[in-house]
C-alpha positions in Angstrom: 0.0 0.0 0.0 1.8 2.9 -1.2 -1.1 5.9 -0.6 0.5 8.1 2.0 -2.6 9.7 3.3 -4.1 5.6 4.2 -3.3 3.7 7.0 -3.7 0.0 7.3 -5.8 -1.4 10.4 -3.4 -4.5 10.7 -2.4 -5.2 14.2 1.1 -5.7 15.7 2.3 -7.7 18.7 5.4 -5.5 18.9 7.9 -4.0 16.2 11.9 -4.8 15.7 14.2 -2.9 17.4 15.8 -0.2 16.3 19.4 0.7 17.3 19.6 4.4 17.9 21.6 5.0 14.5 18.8 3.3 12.6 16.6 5.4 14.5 18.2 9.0 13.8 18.6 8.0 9.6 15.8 6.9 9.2 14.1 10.2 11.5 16.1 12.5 9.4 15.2 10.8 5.8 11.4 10.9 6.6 12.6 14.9 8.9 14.1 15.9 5.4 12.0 14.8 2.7 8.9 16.5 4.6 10.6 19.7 5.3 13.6 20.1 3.1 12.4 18.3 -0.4 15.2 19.7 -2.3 17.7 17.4 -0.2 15.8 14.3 -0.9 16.9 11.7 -1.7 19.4 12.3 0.6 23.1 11.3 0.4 25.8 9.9 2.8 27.2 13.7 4.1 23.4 15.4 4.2 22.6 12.3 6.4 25.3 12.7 8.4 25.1 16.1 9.0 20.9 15.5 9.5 21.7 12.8 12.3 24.7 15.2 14.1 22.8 18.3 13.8 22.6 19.8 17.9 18.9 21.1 17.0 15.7 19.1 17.3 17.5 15.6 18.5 18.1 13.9 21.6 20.3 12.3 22.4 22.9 14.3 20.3 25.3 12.0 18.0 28.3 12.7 16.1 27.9 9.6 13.5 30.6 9.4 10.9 30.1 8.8 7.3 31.2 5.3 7.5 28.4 4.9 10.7 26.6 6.2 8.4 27.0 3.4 5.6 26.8 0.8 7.8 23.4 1.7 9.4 22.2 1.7 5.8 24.0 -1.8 5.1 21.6 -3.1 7.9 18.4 -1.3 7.0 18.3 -2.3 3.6 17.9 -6.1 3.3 15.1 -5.5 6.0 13.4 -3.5 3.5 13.5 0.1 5.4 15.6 2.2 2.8 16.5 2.1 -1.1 19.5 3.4 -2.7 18.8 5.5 -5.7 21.2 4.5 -8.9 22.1 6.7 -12.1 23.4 10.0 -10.2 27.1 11.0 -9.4 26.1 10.8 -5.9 25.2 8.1 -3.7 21.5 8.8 -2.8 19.0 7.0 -0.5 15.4 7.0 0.3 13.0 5.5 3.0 10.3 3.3 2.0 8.2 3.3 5.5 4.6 4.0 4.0 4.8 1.4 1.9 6.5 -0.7 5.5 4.5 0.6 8.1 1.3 1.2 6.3 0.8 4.7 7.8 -0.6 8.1 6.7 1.2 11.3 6.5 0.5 12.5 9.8 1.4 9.1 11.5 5.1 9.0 10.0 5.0 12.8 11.3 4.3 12.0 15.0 6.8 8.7 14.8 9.4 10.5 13.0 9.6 13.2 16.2 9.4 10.2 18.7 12.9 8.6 16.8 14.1 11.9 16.2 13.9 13.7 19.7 12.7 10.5 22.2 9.5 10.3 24.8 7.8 14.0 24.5 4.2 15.0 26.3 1.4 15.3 24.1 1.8 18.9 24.0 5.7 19.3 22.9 4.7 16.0 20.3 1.8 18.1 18.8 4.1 21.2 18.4 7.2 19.5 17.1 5.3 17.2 14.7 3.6 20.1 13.3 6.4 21.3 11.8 6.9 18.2 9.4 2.5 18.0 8.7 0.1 20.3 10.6 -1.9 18.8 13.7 -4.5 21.6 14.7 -4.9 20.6 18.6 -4.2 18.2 21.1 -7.7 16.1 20.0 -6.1 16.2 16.7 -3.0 14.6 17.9 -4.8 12.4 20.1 -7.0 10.9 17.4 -3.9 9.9 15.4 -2.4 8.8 18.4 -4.8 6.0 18.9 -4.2 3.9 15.9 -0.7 4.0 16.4 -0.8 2.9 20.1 -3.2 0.4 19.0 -0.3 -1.0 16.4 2.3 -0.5 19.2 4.5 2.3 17.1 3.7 4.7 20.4 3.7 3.9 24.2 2.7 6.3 26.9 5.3 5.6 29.8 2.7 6.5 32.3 -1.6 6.8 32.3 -2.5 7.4 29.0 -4.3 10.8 28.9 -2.9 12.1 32.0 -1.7 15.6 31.5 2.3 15.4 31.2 2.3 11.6 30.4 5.4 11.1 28.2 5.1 9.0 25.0 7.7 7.5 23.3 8.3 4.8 20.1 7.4 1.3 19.9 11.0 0.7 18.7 13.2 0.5 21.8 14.6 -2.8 22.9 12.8 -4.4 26.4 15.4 -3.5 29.0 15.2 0.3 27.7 11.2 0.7 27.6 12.0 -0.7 31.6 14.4 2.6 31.5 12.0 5.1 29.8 9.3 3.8 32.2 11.4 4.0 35.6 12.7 7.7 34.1 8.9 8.9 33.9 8.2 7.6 37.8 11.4 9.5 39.1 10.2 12.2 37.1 6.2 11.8 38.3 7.8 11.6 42.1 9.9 14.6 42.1 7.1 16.5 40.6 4.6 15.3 43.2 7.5 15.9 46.6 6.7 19.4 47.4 3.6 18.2 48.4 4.8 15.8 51.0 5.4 17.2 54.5 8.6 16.8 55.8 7.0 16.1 59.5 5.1 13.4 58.6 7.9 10.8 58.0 6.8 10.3 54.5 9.9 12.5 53.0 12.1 9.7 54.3 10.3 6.9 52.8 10.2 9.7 49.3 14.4 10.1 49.6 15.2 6.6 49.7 12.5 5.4 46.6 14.1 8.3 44.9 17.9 7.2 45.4 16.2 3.4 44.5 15.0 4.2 41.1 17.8 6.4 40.6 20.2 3.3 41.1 18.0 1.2 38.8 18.2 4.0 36.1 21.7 3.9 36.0 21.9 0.6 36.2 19.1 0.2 33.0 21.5 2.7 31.0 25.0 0.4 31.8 22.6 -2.3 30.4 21.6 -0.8 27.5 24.7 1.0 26.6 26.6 -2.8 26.6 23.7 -4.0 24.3 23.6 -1.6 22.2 27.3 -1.8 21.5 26.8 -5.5 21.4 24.0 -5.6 18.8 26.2 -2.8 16.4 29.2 -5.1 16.7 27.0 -8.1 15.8 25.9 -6.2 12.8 29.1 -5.3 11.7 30.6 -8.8 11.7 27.5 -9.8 9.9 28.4 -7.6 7.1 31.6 -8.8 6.8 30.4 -12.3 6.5 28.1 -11.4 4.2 31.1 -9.6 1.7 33.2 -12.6 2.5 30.4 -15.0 0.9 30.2 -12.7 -1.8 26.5 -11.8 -1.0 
């Protein structure tokens, strides 16, 4: 299905991981083409400079060109990106309408997630805009709903809440348990000044605090190994893959 303004109703148990270099290229192809046209296709420097740009990203990378190549080498065969032939230039596009059967403003409010990480509905609803225009916060939330529903969002606390975070259905396990630990830390603080510090209950507040803070740094050791682990993985796949002449 290749209309951009459809979206499929098919459901999904859960989507592939994404490393966070497969995230930010394919943020910035889908960033790019929306905003800058001109650029896309884009080549191996524009995406480089896209993914290591200190505006609109989080976290902030500095990717090399041959980062670059090898987070392309690893999309491909899964069907996420196509290099273009015929130019003197090396050129690549995404192919995620046609992968992820969404609509316009779906690969908008997505592309923000990968590109920038778990926002409110607010900042989500202003940032997207930039890339397709969403009106007001029902607008978001009604495209919202069929992507939670196909697990490309998650809310990281109550959905609906006001200041519940939602992030991308792409993380591995261990760093959804991350993200979600984050957004308690972040819910607790928030709530402290409320507590009084008479009643015993600041106490009790402190040391859940220093817990969870333990756990998140923990959660991001973890992460940081696997993440390392799975780009290594790839790698020696590729080479195995050039060895055998494939």
């Amino acid at each position: 299905m290749s209309d951009e303004n459809q979206a499929s109703t098919d459901t999904n148990t859960s989507w592939p991981t994404l490393a966070i270099a497969e995230r930010r290229v394919l943020g910035i192809m889908v960033e790019k083409a929306k905003t800058t046209p001109d650029v896309y296709p884009m080549s191996l420097n524009s995406m480089m400079t896209g993914s290591n740009q200190k505006s609109n990203r989080d976290p902030l990378l500095n990717l090399t060109e041959e980062d670059i190549e090898n987070t392309l080498a690893a999309l491909q065969p899964r069907g996420y990106v196509t290099r273009i032939h015929g130019g003197r230039v090396e050129r690549w596009r995404h192919n995620l309408y046609d992968l992820w059967s969404v609509n316009k403003i779906e690969l908008a409010i997505v592309t923000e997630l990968l590109l920038r990480g778990p926002q409110t509905e607010g900042e989500l609803r202003q940032r997207a805009s930039r890339m397709e225009p969403i009106d007001d916060l029902d607008a978001l939330r009604a495209a919202l709903k069929p992507l939670a529903e196909r697990k490309f969002v998650l809310f990281l606390g109550p959905e609906g809440r006001r200041g519940t975070l939602i992030t991308h259905g792409f993380h591995a396990p261990k760093e959804v348990e991350m993200l979600k630990s984050q957004a308690r830390v972040e819910d607790t603080l928030a709530a402290a000044p409320a507590v009084s510090s008479s009643s015993g209950q600041l106490a009790e507040l402190e040391s859940d605090l220093q817990e969870a803070k333990q756990e998140i740094a923990a959660l991001r050791t973890q992460m940081q190994q696997v993440q390392e682990t799975l780009q290594y993985t790839k790698q020696q796949l590729q080479i195995l893959k050039d060895s055998l002449g494939g």
